[in-house]
C-alpha positions as a Python dict, from the first residue, in 0.01 Angstrom:
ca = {
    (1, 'X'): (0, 0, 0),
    (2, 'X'): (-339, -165, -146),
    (3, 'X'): (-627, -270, 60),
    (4, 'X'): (-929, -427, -15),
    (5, 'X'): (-1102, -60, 48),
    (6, 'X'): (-838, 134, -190),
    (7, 'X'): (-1031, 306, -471),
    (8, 'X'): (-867, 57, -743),
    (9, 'X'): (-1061, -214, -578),
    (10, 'X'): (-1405, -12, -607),
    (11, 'X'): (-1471, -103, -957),
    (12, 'X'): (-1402, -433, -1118),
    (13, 'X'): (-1127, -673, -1198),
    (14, 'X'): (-1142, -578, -1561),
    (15, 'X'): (-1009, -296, -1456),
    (16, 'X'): (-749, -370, -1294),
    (17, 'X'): (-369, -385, -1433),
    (18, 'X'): (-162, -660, -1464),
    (19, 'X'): (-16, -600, -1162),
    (20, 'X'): (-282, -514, -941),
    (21, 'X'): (-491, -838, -1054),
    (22, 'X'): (-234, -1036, -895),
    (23, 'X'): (-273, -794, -524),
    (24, 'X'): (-652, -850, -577),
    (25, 'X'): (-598, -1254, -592),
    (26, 'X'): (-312, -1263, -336),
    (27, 'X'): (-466, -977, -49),
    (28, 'X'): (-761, -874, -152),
    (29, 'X'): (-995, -1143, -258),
    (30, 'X'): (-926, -1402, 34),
    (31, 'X'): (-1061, -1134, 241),
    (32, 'X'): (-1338, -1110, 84),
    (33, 'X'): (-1656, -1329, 127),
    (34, 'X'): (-1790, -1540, -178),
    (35, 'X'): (-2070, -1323, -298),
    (36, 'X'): (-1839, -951, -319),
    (37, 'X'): (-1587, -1161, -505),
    (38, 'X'): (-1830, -1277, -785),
    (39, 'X'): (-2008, -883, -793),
    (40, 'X'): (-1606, -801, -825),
    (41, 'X'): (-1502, -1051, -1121),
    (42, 'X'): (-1780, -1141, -1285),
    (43, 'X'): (-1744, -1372, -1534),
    (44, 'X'): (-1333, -1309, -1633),
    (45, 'X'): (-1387, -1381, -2003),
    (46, 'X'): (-1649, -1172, -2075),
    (47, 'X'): (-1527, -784, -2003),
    (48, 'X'): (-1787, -603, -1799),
    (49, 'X'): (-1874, -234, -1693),
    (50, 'X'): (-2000, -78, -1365),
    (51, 'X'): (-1883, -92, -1026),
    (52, 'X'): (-1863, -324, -748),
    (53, 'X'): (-2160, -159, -554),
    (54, 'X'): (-2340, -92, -855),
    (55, 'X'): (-2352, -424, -926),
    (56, 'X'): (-2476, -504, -566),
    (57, 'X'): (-2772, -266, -559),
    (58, 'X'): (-2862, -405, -934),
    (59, 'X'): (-2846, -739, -833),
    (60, 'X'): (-3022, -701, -485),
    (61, 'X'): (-3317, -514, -631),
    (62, 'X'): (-3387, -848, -827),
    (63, 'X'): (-3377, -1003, -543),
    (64, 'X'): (-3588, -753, -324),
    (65, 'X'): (-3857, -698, -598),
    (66, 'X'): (-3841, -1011, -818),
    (67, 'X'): (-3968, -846, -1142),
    (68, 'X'): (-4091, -1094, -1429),
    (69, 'X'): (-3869, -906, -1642),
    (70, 'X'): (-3618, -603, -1658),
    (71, 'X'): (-3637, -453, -1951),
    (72, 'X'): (-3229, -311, -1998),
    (73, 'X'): (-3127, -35, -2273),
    (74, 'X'): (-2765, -82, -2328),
    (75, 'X'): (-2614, -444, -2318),
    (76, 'X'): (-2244, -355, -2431),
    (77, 'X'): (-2057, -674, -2439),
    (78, 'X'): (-2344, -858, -2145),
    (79, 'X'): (-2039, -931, -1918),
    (80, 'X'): (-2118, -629, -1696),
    (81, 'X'): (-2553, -524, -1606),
    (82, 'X'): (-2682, -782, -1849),
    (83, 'X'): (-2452, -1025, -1660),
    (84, 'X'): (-2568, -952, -1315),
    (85, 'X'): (-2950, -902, -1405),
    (86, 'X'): (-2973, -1259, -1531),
    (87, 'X'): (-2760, -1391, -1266),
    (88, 'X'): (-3045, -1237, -1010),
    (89, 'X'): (-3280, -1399, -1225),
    (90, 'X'): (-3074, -1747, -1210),
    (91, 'X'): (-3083, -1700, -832),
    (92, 'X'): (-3469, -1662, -786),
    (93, 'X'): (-3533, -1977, -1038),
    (94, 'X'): (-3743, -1761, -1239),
    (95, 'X'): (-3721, -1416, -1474),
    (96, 'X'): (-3552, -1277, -1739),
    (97, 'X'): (-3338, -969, -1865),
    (98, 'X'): (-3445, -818, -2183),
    (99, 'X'): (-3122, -653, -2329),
    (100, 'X'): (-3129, -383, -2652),
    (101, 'X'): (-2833, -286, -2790),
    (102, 'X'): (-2783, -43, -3088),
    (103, 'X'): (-2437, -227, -3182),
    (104, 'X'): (-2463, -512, -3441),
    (105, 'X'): (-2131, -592, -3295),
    (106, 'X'): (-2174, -582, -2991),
    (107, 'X'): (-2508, -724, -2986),
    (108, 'X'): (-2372, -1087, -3180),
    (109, 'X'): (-2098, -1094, -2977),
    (110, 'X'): (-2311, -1077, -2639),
    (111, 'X'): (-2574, -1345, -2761),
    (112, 'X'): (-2353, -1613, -2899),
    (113, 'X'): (-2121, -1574, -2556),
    (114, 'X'): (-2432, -1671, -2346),
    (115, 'X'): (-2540, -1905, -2600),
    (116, 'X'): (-2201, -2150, -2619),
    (117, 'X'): (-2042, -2032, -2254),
    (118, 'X'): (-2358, -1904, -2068),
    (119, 'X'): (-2576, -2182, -2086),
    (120, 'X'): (-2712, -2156, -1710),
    (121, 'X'): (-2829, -1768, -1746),
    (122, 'X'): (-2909, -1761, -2180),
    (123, 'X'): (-3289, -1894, -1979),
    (124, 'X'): (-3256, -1563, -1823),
    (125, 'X'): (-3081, -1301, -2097),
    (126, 'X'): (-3318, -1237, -2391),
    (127, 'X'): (-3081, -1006, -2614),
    (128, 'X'): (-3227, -804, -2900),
    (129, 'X'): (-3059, -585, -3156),
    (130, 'X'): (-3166, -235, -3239),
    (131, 'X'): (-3185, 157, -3138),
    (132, 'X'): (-3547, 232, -3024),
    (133, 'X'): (-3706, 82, -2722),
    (134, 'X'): (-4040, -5, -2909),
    (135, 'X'): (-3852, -309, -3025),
    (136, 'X'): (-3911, -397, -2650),
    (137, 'X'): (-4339, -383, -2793),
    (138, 'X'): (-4417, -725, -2816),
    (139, 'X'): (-4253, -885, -2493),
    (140, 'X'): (-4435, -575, -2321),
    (141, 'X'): (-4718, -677, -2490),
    (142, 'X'): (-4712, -1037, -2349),
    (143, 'X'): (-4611, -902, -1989),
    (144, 'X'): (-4893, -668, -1990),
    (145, 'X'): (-4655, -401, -1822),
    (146, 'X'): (-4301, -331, -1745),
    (147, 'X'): (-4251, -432, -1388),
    (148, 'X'): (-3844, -324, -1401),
    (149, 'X'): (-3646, -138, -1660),
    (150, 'X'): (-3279, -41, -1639),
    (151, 'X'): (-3199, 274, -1862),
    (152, 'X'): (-2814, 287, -1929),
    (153, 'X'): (-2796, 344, -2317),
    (154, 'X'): (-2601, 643, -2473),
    (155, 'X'): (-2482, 949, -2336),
    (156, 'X'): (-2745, 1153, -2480),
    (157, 'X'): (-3009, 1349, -2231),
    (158, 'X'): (-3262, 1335, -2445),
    (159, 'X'): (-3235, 1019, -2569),
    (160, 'X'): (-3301, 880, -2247),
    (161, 'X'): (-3582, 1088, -2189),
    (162, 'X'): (-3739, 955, -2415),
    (163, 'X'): (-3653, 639, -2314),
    (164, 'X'): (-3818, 695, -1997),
    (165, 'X'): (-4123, 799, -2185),
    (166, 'X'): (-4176, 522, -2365),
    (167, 'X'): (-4234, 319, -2065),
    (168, 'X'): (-4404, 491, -1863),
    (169, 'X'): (-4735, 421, -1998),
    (170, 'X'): (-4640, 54, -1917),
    (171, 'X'): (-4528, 116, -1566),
    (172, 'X'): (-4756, -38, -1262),
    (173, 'X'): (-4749, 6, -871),
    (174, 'X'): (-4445, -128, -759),
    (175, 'X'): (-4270, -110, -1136),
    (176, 'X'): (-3856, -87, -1067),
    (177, 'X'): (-3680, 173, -1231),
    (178, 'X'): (-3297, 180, -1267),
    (179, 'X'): (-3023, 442, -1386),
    (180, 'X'): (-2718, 423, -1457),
    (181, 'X'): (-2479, 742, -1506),
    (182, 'X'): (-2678, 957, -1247),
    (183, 'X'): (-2424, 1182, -1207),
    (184, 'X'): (-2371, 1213, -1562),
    (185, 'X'): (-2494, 1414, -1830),
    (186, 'X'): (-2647, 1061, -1986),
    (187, 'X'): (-2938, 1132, -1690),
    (188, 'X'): (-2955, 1593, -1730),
    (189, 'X'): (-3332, 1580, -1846),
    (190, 'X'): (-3476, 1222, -1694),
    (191, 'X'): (-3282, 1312, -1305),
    (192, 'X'): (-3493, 1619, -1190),
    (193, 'X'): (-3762, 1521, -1361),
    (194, 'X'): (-3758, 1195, -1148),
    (195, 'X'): (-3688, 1401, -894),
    (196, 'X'): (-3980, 1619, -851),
    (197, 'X'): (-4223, 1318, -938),
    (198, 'X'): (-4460, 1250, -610),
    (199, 'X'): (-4498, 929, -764),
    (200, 'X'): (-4179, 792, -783),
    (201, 'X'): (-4010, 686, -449),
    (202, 'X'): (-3598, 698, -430),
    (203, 'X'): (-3547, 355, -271),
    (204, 'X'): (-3166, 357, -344),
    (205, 'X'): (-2854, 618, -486),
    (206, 'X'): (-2521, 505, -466),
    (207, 'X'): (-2249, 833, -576),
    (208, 'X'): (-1850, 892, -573),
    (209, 'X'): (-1642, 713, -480),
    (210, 'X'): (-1838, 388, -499),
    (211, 'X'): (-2021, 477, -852),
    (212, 'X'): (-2068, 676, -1159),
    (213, 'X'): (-2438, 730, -1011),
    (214, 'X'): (-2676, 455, -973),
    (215, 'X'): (-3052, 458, -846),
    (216, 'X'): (-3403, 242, -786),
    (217, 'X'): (-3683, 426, -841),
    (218, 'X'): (-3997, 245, -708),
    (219, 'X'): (-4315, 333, -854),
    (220, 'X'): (-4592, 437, -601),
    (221, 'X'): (-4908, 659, -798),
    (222, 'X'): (-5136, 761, -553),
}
């Protein structure tokens, strides 16, 4: 029998069959308080990724840090990350996600969503089209600094390597960092190199069953 702690009800309601979206709404959700049932949904015509505590610890470390801007690599269709980032931002009354995505597709399909069905978080979702994070240059620029960046673009090592290294020239005390995929071979080359930096601080990992891999990275030079 499903319960609200079965594995099925770990990720998202995208994910869920037929079937077992009809246990979530009957047994699961009124069990749940307001808040885990909107991390768990999200917005229902907009299909999202990640999992339910992923979601959480992205969303709280908005809150906790309140960052001018995140600067996210991979926006997919916006209903999963890009969706929770600017609903953070909604909640503080200030901030915005800046979104790349490599996809033409994907990218037109995720900006005109917000734009006609989003119009309380487009203030907060800035989406731009395109494979290299120096299209990220000129907002950077204007922010004088990337105070939060969320790395969860293709499954290629080095790619997000380099990723990494593009920012960190722009990273300040206190800059956020956020991966996605931890476990994964998306993070081989950027996860023990994180991991032997004195001046990066682990502030939170989340790993099976309740994610893919998922950690904040707060940045503390000496």
């Amino acid at each position: 029998m499903l319960t609200p702690s079965s594995p099925v009800f770990r990720h998202n309601f995208h994910e869920l069959s037929d079937l077992n979206r009809i246990l979530y709404m009957v047994a699961v959700k009124p069990k749940w308080d307001a808040h885990t049932q909107f991390l768990f949904e999200g917005c229902r015509d907009l299909i999202g990724q990640m999992y339910l505590e992923e979601r959480r610890a992205l969303y709280d470390a908005i809150l906790r840090h309140k960052p001018r801007h995140c600067f996210e690599i991979g926006t997919f269709t916006g209903g999963g990350s890009t969706f929770f980032l600017s609903s953070a931002f909604k909640a503080l009354g200030a901030g915005q996600v800046v979104t790349l995505e490599a996809d033409q597709n994907l990218y037109l399909l995720a900006a005109s969503f917000y734009e006609r069905y989003l119009p309380d978080r487009k203030p907060h979702a800035k989406f731009i089209h395109g494979s290299s994070a120096e299209r990220f240059a000129p907002i950077l620029a204007e922010a004088g600094g990337a105070d939060c960046v969320f790395l969860d673009g293709a499954s290629d090592p080095e790619q997000t390597m380099r990723q990494f290294a593009y920012f960190e020239p722009h990273f300040r005390p206190g800059s956020v960092l956020m991966c996605h995929d931890w476990d994964c071979d998306k993070q081989a080359l950027l996860r023990p190199h994180l991991e032997s930096r004195a001046d990066w601080r682990l502030e939170v990992r989340l790993t099976d069953p309740d994610s893919v891999g998922f950690v904040v990275y707060v940045h503390e030079p000496a």
